[in-house]
FITOR-240309 format. One line per field, with one value per residue (C-alpha): residue in one letter; x, z, y; residue number from 0. Coordinates in Angstrom, 3 decimals, always signed. Each point is the difference from the previous one (the first is absolute). Layout:
REM residues N
r c(a,...);
X c(X,...);
Z c(Z,...);
Y c(Y,...);
k c(NUM,...);
This chain:
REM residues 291
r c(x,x,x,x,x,x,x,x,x,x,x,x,x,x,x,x,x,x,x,x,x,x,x,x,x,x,x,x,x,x,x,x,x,x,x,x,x,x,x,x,x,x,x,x,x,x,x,x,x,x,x,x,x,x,x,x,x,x,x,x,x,x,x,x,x,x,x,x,x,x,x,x,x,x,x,x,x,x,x,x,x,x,x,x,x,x,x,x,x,x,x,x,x,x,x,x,x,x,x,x,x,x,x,x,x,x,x,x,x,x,x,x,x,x,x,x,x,x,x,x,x,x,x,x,x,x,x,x,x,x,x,x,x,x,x,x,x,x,x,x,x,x,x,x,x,x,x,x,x,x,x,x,x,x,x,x,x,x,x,x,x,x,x,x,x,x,x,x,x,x,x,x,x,x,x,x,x,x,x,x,x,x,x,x,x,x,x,x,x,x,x,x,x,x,x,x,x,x,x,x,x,x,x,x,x,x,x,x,x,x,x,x,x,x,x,x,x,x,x,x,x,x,x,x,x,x,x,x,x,x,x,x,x,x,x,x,x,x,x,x,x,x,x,x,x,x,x,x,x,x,x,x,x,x,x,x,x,x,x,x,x,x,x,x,x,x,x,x,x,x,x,x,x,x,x,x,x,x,x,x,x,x,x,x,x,x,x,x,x,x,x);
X c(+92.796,-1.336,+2.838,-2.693,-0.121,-1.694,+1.002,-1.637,+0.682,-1.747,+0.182,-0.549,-2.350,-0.011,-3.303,-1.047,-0.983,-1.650,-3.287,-0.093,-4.163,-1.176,+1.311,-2.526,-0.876,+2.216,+3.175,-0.151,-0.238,-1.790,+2.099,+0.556,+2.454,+1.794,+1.765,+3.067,+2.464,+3.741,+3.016,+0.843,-0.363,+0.627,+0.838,-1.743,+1.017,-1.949,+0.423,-2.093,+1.934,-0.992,-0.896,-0.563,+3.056,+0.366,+3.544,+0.965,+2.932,+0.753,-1.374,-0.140,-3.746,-1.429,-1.036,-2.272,-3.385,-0.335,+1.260,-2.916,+0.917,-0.335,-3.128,-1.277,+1.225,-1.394,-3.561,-0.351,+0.557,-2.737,-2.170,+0.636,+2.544,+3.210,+0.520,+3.910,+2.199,+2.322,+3.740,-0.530,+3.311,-0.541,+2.719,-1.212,+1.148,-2.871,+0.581,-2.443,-1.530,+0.394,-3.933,+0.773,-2.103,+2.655,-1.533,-3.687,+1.450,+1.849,-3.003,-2.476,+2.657,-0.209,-3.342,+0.099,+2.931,-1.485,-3.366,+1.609,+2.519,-2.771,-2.726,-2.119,-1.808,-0.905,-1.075,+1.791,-2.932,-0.073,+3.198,-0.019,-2.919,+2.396,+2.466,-1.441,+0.990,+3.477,+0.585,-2.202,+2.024,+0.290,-3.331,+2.026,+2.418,-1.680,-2.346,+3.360,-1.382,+0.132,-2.691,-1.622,+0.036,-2.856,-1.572,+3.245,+1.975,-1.857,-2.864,+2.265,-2.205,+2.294,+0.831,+3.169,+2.583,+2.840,+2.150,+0.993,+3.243,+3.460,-0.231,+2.924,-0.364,+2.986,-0.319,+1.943,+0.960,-2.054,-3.710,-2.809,-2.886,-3.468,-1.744,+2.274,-1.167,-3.803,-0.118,+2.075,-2.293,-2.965,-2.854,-1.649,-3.383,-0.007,+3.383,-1.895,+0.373,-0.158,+3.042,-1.148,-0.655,+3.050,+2.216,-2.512,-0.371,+2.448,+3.680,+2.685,+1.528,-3.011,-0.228,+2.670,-2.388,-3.039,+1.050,+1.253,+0.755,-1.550,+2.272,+3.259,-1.457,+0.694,+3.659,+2.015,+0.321,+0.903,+2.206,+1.778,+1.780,-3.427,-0.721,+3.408,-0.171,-3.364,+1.781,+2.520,-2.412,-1.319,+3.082,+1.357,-2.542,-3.355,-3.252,-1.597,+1.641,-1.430,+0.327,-1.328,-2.333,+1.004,+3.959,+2.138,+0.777,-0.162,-0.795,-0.055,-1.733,+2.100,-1.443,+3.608,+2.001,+3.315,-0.665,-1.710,+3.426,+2.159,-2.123,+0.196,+3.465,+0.894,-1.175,+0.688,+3.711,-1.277,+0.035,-3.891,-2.156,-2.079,-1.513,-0.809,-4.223,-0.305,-3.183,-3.324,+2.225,-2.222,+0.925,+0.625,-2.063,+0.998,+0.593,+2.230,+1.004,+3.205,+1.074);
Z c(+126.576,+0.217,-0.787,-1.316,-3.081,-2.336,-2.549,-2.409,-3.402,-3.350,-2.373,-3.811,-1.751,-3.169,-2.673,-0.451,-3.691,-1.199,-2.068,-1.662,-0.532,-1.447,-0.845,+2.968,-0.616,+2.466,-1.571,+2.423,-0.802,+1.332,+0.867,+1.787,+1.471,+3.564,+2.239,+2.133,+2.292,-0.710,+2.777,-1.397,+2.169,+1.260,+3.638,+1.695,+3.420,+1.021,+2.906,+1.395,-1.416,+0.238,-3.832,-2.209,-1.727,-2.871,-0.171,-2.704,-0.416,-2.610,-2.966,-1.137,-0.163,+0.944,+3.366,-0.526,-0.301,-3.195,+2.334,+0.509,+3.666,+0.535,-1.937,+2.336,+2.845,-1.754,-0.052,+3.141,+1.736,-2.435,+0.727,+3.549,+1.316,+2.218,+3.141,-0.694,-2.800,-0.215,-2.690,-1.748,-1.122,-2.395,-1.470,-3.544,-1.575,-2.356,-2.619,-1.617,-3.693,+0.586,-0.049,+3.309,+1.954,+2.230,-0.392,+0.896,+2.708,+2.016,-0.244,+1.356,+2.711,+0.636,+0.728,+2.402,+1.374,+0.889,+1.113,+2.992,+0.442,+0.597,+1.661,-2.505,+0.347,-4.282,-1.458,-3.126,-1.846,+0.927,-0.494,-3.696,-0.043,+0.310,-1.916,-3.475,-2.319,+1.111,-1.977,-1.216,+1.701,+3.374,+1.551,-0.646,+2.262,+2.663,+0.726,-0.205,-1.811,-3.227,-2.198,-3.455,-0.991,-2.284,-1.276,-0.045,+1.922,+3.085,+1.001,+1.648,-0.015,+2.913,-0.691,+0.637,-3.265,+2.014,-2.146,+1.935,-2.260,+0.132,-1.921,-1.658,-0.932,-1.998,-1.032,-2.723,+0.663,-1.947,+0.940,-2.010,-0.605,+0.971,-2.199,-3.077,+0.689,+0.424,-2.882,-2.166,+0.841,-1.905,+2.908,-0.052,+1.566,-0.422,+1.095,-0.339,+3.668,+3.696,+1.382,+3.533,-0.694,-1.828,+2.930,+2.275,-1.455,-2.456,+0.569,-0.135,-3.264,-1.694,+0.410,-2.761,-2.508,+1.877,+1.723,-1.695,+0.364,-2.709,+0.176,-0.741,-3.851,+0.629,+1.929,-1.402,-3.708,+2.123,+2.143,-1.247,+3.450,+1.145,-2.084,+0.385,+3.736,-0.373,-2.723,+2.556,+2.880,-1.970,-1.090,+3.412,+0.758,+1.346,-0.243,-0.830,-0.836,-0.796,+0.151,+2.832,-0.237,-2.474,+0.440,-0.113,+2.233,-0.413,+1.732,-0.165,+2.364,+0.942,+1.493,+1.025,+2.678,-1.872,-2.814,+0.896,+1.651,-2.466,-2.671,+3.021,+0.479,-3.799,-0.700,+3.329,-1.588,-3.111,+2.137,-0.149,+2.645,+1.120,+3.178,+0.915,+1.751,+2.100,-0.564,+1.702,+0.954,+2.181,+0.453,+4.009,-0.159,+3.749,+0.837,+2.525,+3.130,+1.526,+2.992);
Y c(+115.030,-3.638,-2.798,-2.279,-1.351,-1.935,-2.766,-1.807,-1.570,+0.576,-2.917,-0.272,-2.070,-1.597,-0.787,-3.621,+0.690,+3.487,-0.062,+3.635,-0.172,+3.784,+3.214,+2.253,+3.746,+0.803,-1.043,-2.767,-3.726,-2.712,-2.961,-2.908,-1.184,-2.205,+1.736,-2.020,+1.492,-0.523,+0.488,+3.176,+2.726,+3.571,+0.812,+2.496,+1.777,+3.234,+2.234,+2.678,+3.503,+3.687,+0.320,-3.096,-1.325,-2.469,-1.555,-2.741,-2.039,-3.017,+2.137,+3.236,+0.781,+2.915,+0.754,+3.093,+0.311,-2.338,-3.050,-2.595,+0.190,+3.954,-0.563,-2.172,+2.209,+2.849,-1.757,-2.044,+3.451,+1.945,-2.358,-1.884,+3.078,-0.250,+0.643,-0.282,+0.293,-3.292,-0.386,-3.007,-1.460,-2.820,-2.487,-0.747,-3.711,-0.013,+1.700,+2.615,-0.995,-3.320,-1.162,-1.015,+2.912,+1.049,+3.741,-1.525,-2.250,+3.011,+2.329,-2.470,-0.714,+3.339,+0.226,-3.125,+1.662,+3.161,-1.559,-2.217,+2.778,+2.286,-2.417,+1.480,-3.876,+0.009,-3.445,-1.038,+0.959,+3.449,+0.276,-1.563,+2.908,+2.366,-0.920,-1.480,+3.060,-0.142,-3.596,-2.871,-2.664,+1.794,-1.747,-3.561,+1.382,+1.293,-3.260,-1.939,-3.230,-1.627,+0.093,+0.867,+3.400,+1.215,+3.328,+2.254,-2.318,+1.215,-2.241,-2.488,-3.986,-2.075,-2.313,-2.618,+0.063,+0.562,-2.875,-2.702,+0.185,+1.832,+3.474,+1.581,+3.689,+1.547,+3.692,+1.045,+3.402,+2.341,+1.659,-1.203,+2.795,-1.336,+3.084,-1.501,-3.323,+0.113,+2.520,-2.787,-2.844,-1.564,-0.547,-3.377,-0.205,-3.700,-2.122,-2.912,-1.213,+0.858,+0.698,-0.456,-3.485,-0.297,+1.122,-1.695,-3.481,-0.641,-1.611,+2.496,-1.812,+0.968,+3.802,+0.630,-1.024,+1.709,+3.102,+3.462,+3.018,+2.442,+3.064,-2.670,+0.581,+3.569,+0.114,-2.334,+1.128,+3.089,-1.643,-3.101,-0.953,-0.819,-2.499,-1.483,-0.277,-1.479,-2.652,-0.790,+0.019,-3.176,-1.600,+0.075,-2.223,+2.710,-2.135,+3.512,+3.733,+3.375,+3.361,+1.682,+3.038,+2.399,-1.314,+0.085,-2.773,-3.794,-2.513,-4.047,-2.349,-3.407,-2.922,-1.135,+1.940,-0.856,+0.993,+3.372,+0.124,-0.421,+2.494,+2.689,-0.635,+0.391,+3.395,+1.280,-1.020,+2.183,+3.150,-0.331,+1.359,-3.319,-1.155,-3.673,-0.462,-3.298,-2.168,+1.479,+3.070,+2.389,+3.343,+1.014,+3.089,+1.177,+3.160,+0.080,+2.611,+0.512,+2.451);
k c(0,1,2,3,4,5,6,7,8,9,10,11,12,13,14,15,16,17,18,19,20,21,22,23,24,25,26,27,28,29,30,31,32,33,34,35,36,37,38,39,40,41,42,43,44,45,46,47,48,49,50,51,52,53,54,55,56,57,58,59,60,61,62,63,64,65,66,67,68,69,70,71,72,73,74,75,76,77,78,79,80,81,82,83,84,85,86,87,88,89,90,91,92,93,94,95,96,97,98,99,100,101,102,103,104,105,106,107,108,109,110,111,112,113,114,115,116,117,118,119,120,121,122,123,124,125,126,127,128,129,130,131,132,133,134,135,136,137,138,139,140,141,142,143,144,145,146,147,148,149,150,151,152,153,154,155,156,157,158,159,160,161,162,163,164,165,166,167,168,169,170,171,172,173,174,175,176,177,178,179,180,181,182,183,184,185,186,187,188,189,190,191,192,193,194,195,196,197,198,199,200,201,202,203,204,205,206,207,208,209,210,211,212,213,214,215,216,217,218,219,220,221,222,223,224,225,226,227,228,229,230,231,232,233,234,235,236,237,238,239,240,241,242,243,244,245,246,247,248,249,250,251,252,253,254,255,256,257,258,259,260,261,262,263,264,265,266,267,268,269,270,271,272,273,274,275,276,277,278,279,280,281,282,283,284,285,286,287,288,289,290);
C-alpha cells in the first residue's frame, strides 16, 4: 500500500448580507446574497485504503453515509468512478450549524480531492455539475472565489467583496436550523437596493445601514444570544455585524486591527468559539502530496 497522501484545507465562508426574494415551488427560495471566505477551516489528509473510510475528529458528527463528504464520495464515484478506494481523515474546527458551510465546504473539497487524486482532469464546472443537489452553496466552494450568489444561492456572479477589513466570527455554541429559519421568514422581492453595488461601491461604514440579512428576523426571537453577540459585535467597535446564513454565528467587520483584536480576544476569554480573518484573506486552496 502507497504511503502517499494528500492534504488540503476546507475553509468556511461567511454571507455579506442575505436578500430572502420568493417562496419557489420547490420549497426553495430565491436569494441573494455575498459570499467571503473566513480562516476557519477543516484539515483534510487522505490516503489510498482497501475500502473507503471516513474518520472524524474535533466533533462528533456522523461519519456514515449521511456525511456531506461520503456523499460526495458516494457520487463522484457513481458518476466519474474510482479506480481506488482512499480513508479520508478530516480534523473538523468549523463547527456544523453554524451558517458557516463547513458541511458544503468539505464535500466540494471532496470532489476536488478525488478529481486530482484520480487525474480524472474535471473542470470546476463539471464538477459543480455534479454536485449541485448535494447543497446550494457547494458551487461557491468549488470555484474558490468570492462573489454574489443568486437563484438558490447557486449561480455564483464573481466578483471581488472579499473585505479589505478584519472579520471576527464568534459562534455561540448551539446549531441553528436552516428549515426553521426560511420557513420563519417573510420573503421580500424588493430590498430596495443592489447589494452588489453596495458591497462593491460603498464604504464599509455604510453597509450597517444598507446590508441585511433576512433570516436574522427569523433566528433571533429564537435565539437571543444571537442578537446579543451581534449587539456586542457593534459596541466593541465592528463598522458592520450580522448573522451569517441561517446562524447561528456572528460576525462583525473592523476597519482597525486593534480593535478587531481586542473584540476577538474578549469572547475568546468568554469561552466562545471565535476566529480572527485578516484583510483580503484568500483561501490557499492547494492540495498538497506527501510520500
Amino acid at each position: 500500500m502507497s504511503n502517499k497522501r494528500w492534504i488540503a484545507d476546507s475553509y468556511g465562508k461567511i454571507n455579506l448580507g442575505l436578500h430572502v426574494l420568493e417562496k419557489l415551488p420547490t420549497g426553495y427560495h430565491r436569494i441573494e446574497t455575498g459570499f467571503a471566505f473566513i480562516e476557519w477551516s477543516d484539515r483534510f489528509e487522505v490516503r489510498i485504503s482497501d475500502e473507503y473510510e471516513l474518520t472524524i475528529t474535533g466533533s462528533d458528527i456522523p461519519t456514515d453515509g449521511t456525511n456531506l463528504i461520503s456523499r460526495a464520495y458516494n457520487a463522484f464515484n457513481t458518476y466519474v468512478g474510482l479506480k481506488r478506494n482512499y480513508h479520508f481523515t478530516v480534523s473538523k474546527q468549523i463547527p456544523a450549524g453554524a451558517g458557516l458551510g463547513g458541511g458544503s465546504s468539505n464535500a466540494a473539497l471532496t470532489f476536488r480531492m478525488l478529481n486530482k487524486m484520480e487525474d480524472a482532469g474535471l473542470s470546476d464546472d463539471e464538477i459543480v455539475d455534479l454536485c449541485r443537489d448535494l447543497g446550494a452553496d457547494i458551487p461557491f466552494f468549488v470555484y474558490g472565489k468570492t462573489g454574489i450568489g443568486s437563484g438558490i444561492g447557486q449561480d455564483i456572479d464573481f466578483a471581488d467583496i472579499q473585505p479589505d477589513a478584519w472579520i471576527v466570527t464568534v459562534f455561540p455554541g448551539f446549531e441553528s436550523s436552516t428549515a426553521e429559519a426560511y420557513r420563519h421568514c417573510a420573503p421580500n422581492p424588493d430590498p430596495g437596493f443592489s447589494l452588489k453595488g453596495v458591497l462593491l461601491e460603498e464604504p464599509l461604514e455604510e453597509w450597517q445601514y444598507l446590508l441585511q440579512n433576512d433570516l436574522e428576523q427569523a433566528v433571533i426571537p429564537q435565539h437571543e444570544m444571537v442578537g446579543n453577540i451581534k449587539d456586542q459585535l457593534l459596541d466593541f467597535g465592528a463598522d458592520y455585524a450580522a448573522m451569517s446564513g441561517s446562524g447561528s454565528t456572528v460576525f462583525g467587520i473592523f476597519d482597525q486591527d486593534f480593535v478587531a483584536i481586542n473584540a476577538y480576544e474578549s469572547f475568546h476569554e468568554l469561552g466562545l468559539a471565535s476566529k480572527l480573518t485578516r484583510p483580503k484573506f484568500q483561501p490557499d486552496y492547494g492540495i498538497y502530496v506527501k510520500e
